[in-house]
C-alpha positions, 0 to 999 in steps of 0.5 A, spaced: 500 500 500 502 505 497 504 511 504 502 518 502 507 524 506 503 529 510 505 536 514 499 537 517 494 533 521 487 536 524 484 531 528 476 532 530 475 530 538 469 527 540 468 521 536 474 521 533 481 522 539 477 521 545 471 517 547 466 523 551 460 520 550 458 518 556 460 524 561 456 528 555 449 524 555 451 525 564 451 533 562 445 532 557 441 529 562 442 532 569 441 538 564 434 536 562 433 534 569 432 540 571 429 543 566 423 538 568 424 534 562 424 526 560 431 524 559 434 521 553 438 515 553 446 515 550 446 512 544 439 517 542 444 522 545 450 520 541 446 522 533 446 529 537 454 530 538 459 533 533 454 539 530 456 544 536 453 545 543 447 550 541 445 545 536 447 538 541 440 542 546 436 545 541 435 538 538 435 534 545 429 539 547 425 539 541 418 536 542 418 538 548 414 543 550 421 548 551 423 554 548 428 556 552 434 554 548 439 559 551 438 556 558 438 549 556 445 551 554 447 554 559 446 548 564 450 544 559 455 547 560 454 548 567 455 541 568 458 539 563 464 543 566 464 539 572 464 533 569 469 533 563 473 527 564 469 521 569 469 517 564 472 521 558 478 517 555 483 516 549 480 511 543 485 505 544 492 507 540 490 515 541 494 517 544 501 513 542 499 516 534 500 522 536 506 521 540 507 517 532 506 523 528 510 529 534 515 530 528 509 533 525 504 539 526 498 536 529 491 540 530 485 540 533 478 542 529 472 541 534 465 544 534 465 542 541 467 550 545 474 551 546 476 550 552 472 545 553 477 540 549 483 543 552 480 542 559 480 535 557 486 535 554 489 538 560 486 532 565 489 527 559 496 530 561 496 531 552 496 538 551 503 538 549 502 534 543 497 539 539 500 546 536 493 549 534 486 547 538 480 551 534 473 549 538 467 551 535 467 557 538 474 560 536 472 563 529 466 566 526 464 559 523 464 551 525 464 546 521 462 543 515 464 550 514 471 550 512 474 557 515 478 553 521 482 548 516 483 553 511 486 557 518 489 553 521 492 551 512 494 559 513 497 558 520 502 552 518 502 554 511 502 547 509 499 545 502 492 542 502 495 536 498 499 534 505 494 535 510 489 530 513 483 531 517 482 525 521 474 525 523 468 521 525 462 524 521 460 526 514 460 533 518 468 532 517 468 529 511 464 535 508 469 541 511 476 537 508 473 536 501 471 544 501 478 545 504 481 540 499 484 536 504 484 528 504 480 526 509 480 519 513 474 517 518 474 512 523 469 506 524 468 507 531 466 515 533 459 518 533 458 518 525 452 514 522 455 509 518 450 509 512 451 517 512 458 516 512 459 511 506 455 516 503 459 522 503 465 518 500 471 519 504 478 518 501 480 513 507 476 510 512 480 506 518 477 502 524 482 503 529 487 509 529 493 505 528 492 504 522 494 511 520 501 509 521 500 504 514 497 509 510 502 516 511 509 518 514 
């Protein structure tokens, strides 16, 4: 199998580095809880994630009766702050494919907020691999829009042709095709396999050791 060369790799986090599912769906419900609604079970709750914090509440109180998004928000990220890592960890090979790829420019390009993911990073004790965190709230846009990869390409002044975006969902796969970027996504994350299938990504992994095989 022939091995391309990159410069630069953006990761998307949750779904695709680290597993939040769980301490996510915690804050969701206790969220909910207090707004007097019914809870939601993980894997409902998992169709929901990777589209941004506002986008994430607004779906999980549709139906409900309630209006107030804005608070809904708001106790996410109340307890969603408090609970960052009870369960929150690296997939399996996460972290020693960073520690694989160090002699590259490695990034993070999440809709999750900012300093959310570098809150967990820091509890992880793996800040220090990354020279560039973008959160959904650091630039105007959040994907699919392809404003934080092009950044990012600017920033390191890296050719599109030697960056990778490693993700979990059709979300990803259509920011790095309107960044020209390659694109792999991973089998396991939050992603919808048919949806996935169908937006036609340049590689699909199942674990992320195999990224090893396919670039240097």
């Amino acid at each position: 199998m022939n091995k391309y060369r990159v410069s630069l790799i953006i990761y998307d986090f949750d779904g695709t580095l680290v597993d939040t599912l769980f301490d996510i769906a915690d804050a969701v419900n206790l969220s909910l809880s207090e707004l007097g609604l019914r809870v939601l079970s993980r894997e409902t709750i998992r169709k929901y994630v990777g589209k941004g914090v506002e986008r994430l509440m607004a779906q999980v109180i549709n139906g409900t009766g309630c209006v107030d998004l804005e608070l809904a928000v708001e106790l996410f990220r109340k307890y969603y702050s408090k609970n960052l890592v009870n369960h929150s960890r690296f997939y399996p090979s996460g972290r020693e494919i960073l520690d694989h790829f160090r002699d590259k420019k490695q990034a993070i390009c999440s809709n999750k907020p900012e300093e959310f993911v570098r809150n967990i990073l820091v509890s992880l004790g793996s800040l220090d691999y990354f020279d560039a965190i973008l959160g959904g709230d650091s630039l105007k846009s959040k994907k699919p829009d392809p404003e934080g990869l092009l950044y990012l390409l600017d920033c390191f002044k890296c050719s599109p042709k030697q960056t990778l975006l490693v993700g979990d969902s059709p979300v990803d796969i259509e920011t790095g095709k309107r960044a020209g970027i390659f694109t792999c996504i991973v089998s396991y994350g939050f992603g919808d396999p048919e949806e996935i299938v169908l937006a036609e990504p340049d590689y699909s992994i199942d674990h992320l050791s195999e990224l090893k095989d396919l670039f240097y």
